[in-house]
N, C-alpha and C positions, 0 to 999 in steps of 0.2 A: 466077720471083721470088716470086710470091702461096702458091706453094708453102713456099718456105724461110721466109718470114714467120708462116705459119699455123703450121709446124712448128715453130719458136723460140718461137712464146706459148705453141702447148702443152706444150714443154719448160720455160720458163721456170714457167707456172702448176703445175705438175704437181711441181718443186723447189720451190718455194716453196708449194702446200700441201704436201709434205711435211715442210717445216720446221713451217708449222703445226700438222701432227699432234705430230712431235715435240715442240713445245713445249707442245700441249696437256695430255702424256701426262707429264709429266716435270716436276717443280719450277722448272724456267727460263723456264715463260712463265708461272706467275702465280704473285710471289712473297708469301708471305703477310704479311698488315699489321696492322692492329688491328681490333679489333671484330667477327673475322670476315672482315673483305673480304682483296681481294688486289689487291695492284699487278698488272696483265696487259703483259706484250707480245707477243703472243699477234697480234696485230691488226696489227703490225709488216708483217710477210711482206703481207699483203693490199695495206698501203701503197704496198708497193715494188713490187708485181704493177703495182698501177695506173698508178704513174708511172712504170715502164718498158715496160710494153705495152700499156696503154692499159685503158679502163673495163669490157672484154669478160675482159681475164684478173685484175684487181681484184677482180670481182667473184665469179671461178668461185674463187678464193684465199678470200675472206671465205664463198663456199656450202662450202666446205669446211672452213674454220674453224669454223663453224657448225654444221653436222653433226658434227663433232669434240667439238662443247661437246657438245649434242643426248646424243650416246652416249656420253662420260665421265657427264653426268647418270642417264641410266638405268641404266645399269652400274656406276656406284661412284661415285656419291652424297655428297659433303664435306658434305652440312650439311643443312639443312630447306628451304634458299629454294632447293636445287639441283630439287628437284621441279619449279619453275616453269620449269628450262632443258629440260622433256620440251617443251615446247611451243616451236615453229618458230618461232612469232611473235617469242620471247624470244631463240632461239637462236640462229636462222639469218637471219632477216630483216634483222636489224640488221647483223649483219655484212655479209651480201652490201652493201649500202649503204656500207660503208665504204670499198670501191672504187670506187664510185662517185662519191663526194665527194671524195676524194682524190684521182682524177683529173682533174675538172673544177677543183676550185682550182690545182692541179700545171698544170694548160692554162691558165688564166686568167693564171699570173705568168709562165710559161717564157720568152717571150719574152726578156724585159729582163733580168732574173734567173734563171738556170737553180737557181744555190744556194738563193737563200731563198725559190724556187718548189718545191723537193724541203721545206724546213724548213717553211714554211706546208704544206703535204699532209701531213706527219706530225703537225702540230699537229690541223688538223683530220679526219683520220683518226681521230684519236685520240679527238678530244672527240665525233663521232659515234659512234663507240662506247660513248662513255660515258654520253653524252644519252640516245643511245634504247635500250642494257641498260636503265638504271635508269627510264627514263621505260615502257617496256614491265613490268620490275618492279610499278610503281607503279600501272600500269595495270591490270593483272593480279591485284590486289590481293598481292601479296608483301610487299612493307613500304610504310609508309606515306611521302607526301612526304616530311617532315621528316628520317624517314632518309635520302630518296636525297639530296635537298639536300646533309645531311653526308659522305655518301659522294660526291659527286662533289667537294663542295671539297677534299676529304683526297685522295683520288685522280689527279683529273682531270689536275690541273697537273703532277704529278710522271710519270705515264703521256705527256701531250702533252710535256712537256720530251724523254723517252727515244726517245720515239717519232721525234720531231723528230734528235736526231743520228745516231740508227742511219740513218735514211732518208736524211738526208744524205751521211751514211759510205758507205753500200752504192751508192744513186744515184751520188756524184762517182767513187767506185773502179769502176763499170761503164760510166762515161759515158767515162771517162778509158781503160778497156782499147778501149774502140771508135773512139774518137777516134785512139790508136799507132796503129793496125793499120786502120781505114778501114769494123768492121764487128768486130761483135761474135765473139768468142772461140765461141760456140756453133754460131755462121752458114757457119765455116770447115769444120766438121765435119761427114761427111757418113754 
């Protein structure tokens, strides 16, 4: 049984950073906004790792996300502040962390709430991602507070709104195939 378990996180982690990459590589995870910045959902897939198998495949989803930013940055470059994304701290760090906090809030409500246990994890998924890019930016010397300030009011909300229904959407339609059938659609397959 610890077999088929270990082997589903790393199928499930493994389709889901590859949605990552895709999204990375591709105009549909970070659509561009004003001033330079971009709405991301990008960070989505990381959410949903974490609250369907837990903070171990969360997080290997956001190290992958993160390397994906990592080398879009040094290989093809959007802009000036993209040079700061060579650096892991900026890159990679924060994301792996997004799995992690998504999961622990997602455990915190499940209980009582399974739905706006998945809604609270995309929310805050989201806004750590967007804390500590821009707090890591800032740190970094990239832009200064007052920008990230305006860049997370302009962003945050509308990236945690998005984030918040996909993770819902994807969570109830996977909780819901497992719940018919007594076990997940991928656990059947050998």
């Amino acid at each position: 049984m610890a077999g088929k378990a270990s082997t589903r996180k790393i199928v499930v982690a493994g389709a889901l950073g590859a949605v990552s990459i895709a999204l990375m590589l591709t105009p549909l995870g970070m659509i561009p906004w004003f001033a330079g910045a971009s709405l991301t959902i990008v960070h989505v897939p990381v959410i949903i790792g974490a609250v369907l198998e837990g903070p171990v495949v969360g997080m290997g989803v956001g190290a992958i996300f993160g390397v994906s930013a990592l080398v879009r940055a040094a290989v093809a470059p959007q802009g000036p502040i993209d040079a700061f994304f060579v650096n892991p701290a900026v890159s990679v760090l924060p994301r792996i962390l997004i799995g992690l906090v998504a999961w622990a809030v997602y455990r915190a409500f499940r209980g009582r709430l399974p739905s706006l246990a998945a809604v609270v994890a995309g929310i805050a998924g989201s806004l750590t991602n967007s804390f500590l890019v821009l707090g890591c930016l800032v740190a970094f010397g990239a832009i200064p507070p007052a920008s990230a300030i305006a860049v997370f009011i302009a962003n945050a909300p509308l990236e945690a709104t998005v984030a918040a229904v996909l993770t819902l959407g994807v969570v109830a339609a996977w909780k819901g195939i497992e719940s018919r059938s007594g076990k997940a659609k991928l656990s059947e397959e050998e």
